[in-house]
C-alpha positions in Angstrom: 17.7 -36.4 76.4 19.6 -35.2 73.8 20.1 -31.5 74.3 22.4 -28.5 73.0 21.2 -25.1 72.3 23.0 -25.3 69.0 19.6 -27.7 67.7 17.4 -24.5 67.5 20.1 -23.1 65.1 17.8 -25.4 62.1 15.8 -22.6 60.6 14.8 -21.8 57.5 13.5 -18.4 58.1 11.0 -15.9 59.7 8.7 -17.2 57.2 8.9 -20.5 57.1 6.4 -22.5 59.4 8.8 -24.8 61.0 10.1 -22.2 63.3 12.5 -23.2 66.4 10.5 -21.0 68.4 8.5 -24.3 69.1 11.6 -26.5 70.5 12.7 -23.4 72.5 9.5 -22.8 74.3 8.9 -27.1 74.9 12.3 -26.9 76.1 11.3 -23.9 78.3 8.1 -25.8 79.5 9.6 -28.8 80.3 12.5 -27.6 82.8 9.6 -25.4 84.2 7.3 -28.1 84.9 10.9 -30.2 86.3 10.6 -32.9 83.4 14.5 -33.1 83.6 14.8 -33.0 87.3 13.6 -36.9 88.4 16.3 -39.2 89.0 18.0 -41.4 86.1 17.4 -38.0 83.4 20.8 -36.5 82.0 21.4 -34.1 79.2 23.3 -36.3 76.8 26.2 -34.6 75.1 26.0 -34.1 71.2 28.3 -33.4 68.8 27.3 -33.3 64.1 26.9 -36.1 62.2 30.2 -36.8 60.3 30.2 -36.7 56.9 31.1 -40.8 56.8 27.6 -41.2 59.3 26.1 -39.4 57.2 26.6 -41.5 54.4 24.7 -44.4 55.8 21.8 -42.9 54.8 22.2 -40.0 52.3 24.2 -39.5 49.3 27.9 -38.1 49.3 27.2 -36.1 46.4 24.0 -34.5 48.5 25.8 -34.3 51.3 28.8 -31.7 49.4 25.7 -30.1 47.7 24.4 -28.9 51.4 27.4 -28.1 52.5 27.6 -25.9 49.5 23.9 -24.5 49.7 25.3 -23.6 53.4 28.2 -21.4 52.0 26.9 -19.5 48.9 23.3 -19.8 49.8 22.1 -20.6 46.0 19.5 -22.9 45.4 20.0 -26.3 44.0 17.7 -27.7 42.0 19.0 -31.1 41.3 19.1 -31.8 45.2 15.8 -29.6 46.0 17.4 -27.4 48.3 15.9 -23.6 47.7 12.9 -24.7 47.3 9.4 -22.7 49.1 9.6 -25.7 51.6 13.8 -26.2 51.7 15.2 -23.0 51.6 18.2 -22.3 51.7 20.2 -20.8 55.2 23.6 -20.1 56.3 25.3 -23.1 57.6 22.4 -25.9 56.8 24.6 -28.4 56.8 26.2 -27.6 60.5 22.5 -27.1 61.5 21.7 -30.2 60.2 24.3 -32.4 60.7 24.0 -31.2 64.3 20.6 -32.8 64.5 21.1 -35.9 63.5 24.1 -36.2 65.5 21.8 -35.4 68.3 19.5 -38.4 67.2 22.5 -40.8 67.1 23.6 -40.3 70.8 20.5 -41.0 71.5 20.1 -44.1 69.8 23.5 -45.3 71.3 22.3 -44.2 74.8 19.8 -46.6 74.2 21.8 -49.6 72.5 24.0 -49.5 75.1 22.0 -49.5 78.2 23.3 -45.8 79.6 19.4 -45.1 79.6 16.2 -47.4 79.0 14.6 -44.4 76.8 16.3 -41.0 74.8 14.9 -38.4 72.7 15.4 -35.6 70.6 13.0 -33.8 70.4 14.5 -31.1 67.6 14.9 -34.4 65.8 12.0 -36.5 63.4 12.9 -35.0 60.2 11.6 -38.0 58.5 10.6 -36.8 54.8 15.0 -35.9 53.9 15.7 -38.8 50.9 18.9 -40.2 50.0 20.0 -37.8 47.3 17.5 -34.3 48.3 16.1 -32.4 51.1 12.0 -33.3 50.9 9.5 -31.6 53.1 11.5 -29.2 55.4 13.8 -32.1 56.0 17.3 -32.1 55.1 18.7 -34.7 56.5 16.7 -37.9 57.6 18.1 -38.3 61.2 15.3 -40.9 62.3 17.0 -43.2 58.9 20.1 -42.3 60.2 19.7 -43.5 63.8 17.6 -46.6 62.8 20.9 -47.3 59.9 23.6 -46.6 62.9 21.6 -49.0 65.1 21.9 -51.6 62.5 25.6 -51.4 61.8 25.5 -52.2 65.5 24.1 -55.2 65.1 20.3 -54.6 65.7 18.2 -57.3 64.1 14.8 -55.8 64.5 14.1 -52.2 64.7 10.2 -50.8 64.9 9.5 -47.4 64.0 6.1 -45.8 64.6 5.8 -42.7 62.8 2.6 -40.5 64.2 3.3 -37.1 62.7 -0.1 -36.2 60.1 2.5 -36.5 57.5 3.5 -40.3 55.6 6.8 -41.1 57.1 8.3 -41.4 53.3 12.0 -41.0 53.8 12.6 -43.6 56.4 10.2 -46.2 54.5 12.2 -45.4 51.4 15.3 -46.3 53.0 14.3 -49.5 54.8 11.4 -50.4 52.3 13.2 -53.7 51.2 14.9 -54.5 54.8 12.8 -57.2 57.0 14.9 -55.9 59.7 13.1 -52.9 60.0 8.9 -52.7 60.3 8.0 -49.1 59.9 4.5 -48.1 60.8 3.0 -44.5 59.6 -0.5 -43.1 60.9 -1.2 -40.5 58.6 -3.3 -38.4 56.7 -4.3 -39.7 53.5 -2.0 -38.9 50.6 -5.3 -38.0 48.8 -5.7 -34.8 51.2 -2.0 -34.3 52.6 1.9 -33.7 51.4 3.7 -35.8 50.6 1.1 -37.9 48.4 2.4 -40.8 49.7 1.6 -43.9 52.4 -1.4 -46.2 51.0 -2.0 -49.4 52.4 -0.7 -50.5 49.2 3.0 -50.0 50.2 3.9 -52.6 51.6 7.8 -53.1 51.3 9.9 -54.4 48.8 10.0 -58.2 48.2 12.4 -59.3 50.1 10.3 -57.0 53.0 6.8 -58.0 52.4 4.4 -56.4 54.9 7.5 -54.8 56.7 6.0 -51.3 55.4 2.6 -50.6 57.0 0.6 -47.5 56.3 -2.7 -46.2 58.0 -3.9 -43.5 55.4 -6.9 -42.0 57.7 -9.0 -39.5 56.4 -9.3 -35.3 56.7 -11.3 -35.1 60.1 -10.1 -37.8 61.8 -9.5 -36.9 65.9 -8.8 -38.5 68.9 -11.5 -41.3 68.8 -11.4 -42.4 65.1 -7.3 -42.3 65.3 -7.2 -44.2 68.3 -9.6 -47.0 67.0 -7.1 -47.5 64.3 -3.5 -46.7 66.2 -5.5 -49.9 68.1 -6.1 -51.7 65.9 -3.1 -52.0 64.0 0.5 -50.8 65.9 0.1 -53.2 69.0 -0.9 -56.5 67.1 2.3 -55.8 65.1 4.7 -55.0 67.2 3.5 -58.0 69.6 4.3 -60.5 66.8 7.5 -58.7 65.5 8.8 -58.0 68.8 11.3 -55.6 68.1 15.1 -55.0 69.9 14.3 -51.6 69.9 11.1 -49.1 69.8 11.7 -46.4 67.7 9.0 -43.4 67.4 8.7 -40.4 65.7 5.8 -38.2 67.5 4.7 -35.2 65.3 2.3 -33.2 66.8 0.6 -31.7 63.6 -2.0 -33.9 63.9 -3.6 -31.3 66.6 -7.1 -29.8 64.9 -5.2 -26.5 65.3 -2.1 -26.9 63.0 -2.5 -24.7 60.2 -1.1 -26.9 58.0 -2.9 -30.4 57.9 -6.5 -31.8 58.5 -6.6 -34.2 61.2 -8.4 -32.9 64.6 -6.8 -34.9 67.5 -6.5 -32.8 70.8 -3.2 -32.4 73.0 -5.0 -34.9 75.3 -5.1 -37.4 72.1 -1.5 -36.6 71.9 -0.8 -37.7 75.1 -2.5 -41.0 75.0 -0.6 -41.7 72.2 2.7 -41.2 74.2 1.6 -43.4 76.9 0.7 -46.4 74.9 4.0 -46.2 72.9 5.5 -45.8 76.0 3.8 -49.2 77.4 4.5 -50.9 74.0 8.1 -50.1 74.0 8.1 -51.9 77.9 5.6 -54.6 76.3 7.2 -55.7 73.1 10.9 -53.8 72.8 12.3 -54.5 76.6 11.8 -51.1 77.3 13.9 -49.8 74.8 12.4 -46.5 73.2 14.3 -44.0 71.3 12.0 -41.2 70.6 12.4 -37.9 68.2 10.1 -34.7 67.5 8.4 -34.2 64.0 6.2 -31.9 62.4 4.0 -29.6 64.6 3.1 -26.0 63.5 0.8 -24.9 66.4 3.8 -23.1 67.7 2.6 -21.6 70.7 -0.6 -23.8 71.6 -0.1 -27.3 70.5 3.9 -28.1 70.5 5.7 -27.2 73.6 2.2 -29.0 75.6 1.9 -31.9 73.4 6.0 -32.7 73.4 6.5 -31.7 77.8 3.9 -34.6 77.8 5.8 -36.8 75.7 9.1 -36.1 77.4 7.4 -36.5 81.1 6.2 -39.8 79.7 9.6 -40.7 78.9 11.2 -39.7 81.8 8.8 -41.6 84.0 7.0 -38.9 85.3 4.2 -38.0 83.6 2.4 -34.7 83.9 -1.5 -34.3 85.2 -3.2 -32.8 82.3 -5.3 -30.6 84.4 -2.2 -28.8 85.5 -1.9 -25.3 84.5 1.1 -24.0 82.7 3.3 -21.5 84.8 2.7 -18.5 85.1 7.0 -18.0 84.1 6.6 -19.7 81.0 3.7 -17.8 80.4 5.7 -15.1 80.5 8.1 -15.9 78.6 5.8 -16.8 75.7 5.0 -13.2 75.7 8.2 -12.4 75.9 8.9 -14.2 73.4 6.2 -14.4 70.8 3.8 -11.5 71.6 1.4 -14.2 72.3 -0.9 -15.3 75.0 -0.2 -19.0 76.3 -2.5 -21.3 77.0 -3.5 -21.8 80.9 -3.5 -25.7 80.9 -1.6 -28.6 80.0 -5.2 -30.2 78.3 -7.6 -29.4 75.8 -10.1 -30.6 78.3 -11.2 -33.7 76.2 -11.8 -37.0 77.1 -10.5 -39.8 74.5 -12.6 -43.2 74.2 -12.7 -45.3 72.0 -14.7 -48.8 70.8 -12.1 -51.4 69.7 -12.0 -52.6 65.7 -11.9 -56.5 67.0 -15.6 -55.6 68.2 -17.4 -54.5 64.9 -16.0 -53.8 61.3 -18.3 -50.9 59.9 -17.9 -50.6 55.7 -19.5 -47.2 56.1 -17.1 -45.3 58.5 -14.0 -44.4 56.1 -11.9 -44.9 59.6 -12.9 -48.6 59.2 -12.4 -48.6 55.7 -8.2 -47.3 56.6 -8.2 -49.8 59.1 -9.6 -52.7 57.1 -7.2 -52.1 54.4 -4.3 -51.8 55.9 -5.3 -54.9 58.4 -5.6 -57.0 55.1 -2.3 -55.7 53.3 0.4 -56.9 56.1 -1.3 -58.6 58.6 -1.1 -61.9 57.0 2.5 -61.3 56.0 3.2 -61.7 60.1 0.6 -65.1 60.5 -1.9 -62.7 61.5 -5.8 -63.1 61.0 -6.7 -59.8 59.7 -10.3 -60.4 60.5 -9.8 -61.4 64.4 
């Protein structure tokens, strides 16, 4: 786990929805709950991105422009940053640069066998672009992990993006590289920021069905998103069989973040974790580098949903009928005014019937599924129909 108190230092504001509150209270939750106390977990050590690491993924002429932003705190239009969504804040870059720092120890802890799985979970900023911040993302440190993994040699990197938003900016920057399958399950551009991630886009061509997008539609929870997280991610990453699982796990997906459409439950969320979790044993050698993400439910839905996805990682996974304790509650009072919630589930059950057993034209989950099932699946010798 990649931790320094430094991370929650990313914030654009009281206003702004992607408040550090929620990575300060998960943290919170998960030493109370003792996710960092099992054998074989360590708080990694983290120091900024350079500027030269940087620069793998984003623009030097960006990069100057937020470390400018940081300093006079004007807007910049050319490079989006003072925008409603990318304010501007003292220090962004340091903030910033700090985060994907973060992301890249990580991703060496991985590569080089310190530890089978690492997160960062203030990490997952995976709208930031080349040359300008993009949906409360300034720099893209999942791009920049997945890039620094490659100049080490990595031939074939999954990334599963599950946040309710497209995963743009890391598609963008590995849309014509075969040596990088990313996978978004999303909210359809049609309903959702950033307009982007139809089954349509596909990759580049010398990438052809490297890009894969799941565009479900406003409504979709835990059964219709499991259906198609089914029916798609595991034939995929069985047939690509990647060096290295990569996974970006925003949580706004939850029916109670304010600001998207999908209505998956914490215990959705963590059903997710646990089969990415057996994918990255099944397919990636047990190699899984995992990050944070969007998630606006700051009090209710984030610090549950992520202590399950960092248990899962750590190897000990937490019962969902626990109840939270009564010193976090606390301290979410403390903190936010607010009352916690008293367990670590939303008290659903999450079934599902498998696409292989029935195609239906008339449920628009199918219709996703079906799409995106006939846009890349034949690009990897796979029978979309089976």
């Amino acid at each position: 786990m990649a931790w320094d108190d430094g991370l929650t230092a990313y914030d654009f504001g009281p206003q702004h929805p992607m408040a550090p509150i929620r990575v300060e209270l998960t943290m919170a939750l998960s030493r109370e709950l003792g996710v960092f106390d099992g054998p074989g977990v360590d708080l990694l050590d983290v120091e900024p991105a350079s500027d030269e690491l940087l620069s793998l993924v984003h623009d030097p002429a960006y990069i100057k422009a937020v470390k400018r932003a940081g300093r006079t705190l004007e807007p910049d239009d050319a490079h989006m940053l003072g925008t409603t969504d990318n304010p501007v804040f003292r220090d962004m870059h340091e903030a910033s640069a700090l985060i994907s720092g973060a992301s890249v120890a990580a991703a060496k802890a991985v590569w080089t066998g310190q530890s089978a799985h690492a997160a960062n979970i203030a990490g997952g900023l995976h709208h930031a672009m080349h040359g300008n911040a993009w949906g409360f993302c300034v720099y893209n440190d999942p791009a920049l992990a997945i890039a620094w993994l490659l100049e080490q040699g990595a031939k074939r990197i999954a990334y599963v993006d599950v946040d309710v938003h497209h995963g743009d900016g890391v598609q963008n920057a590995f849309y014509d590289d075969p040596r990088v399958l990313t996978i978004s399950l999303h909210e359809s551009p049609v309903t959702l920021f950033p307009g982007t991630g139809q089954a349509s886009e596909v990759g580049g061509p010398n990438a052809e069905g490297y890009a894969v997008n799941v565009a479900l539609p406003a409504g979709t929870g835990d059964t219709g998103w499991h259906r198609a997280f089914d029916a798609v991610v595991p034939p995929l990453l069985h047939e690509f069989q990647p060096e290295i699982l990569v996974t970006q796990q925003g949580c706004d997906t939850h029916a109670l973040d304010p600001l998207a459409n999908l209505t998956l439950s914490v215990d959705g969320q963590r059903r997710a974790y646990e089969e990415l979790h057996k994918l990255a044993r099944k397919t990636a050698g047990g190699r899984w580098l995992l990050f944070g993400g969007g998630g606006y439910g700051l009090v209710h839905v984030v610090p549950r949903a992520w202590t399950h996805l960092l248990a899962e990682a750590a190897g000990s996974p937490i019962d969902p009928d626990s109840e939270t304790p009564q010193g976090w509650r606390d301290f979410v009072r403390r903190r936010t005014g607010e009352l916690a919630p008293l367990y670590m589930t939303d008290g659903r059950g999450v079934s599902f019937t498998p696409f292989e057993q029935g195609y239906d034209p008339g449920d628009p989950v199918d219709r996703a599924i079906h799409a995106t099932r006939t846009a890349v699946f034949p690009s990897h010798g796979i029978d979309p129909t089976l």
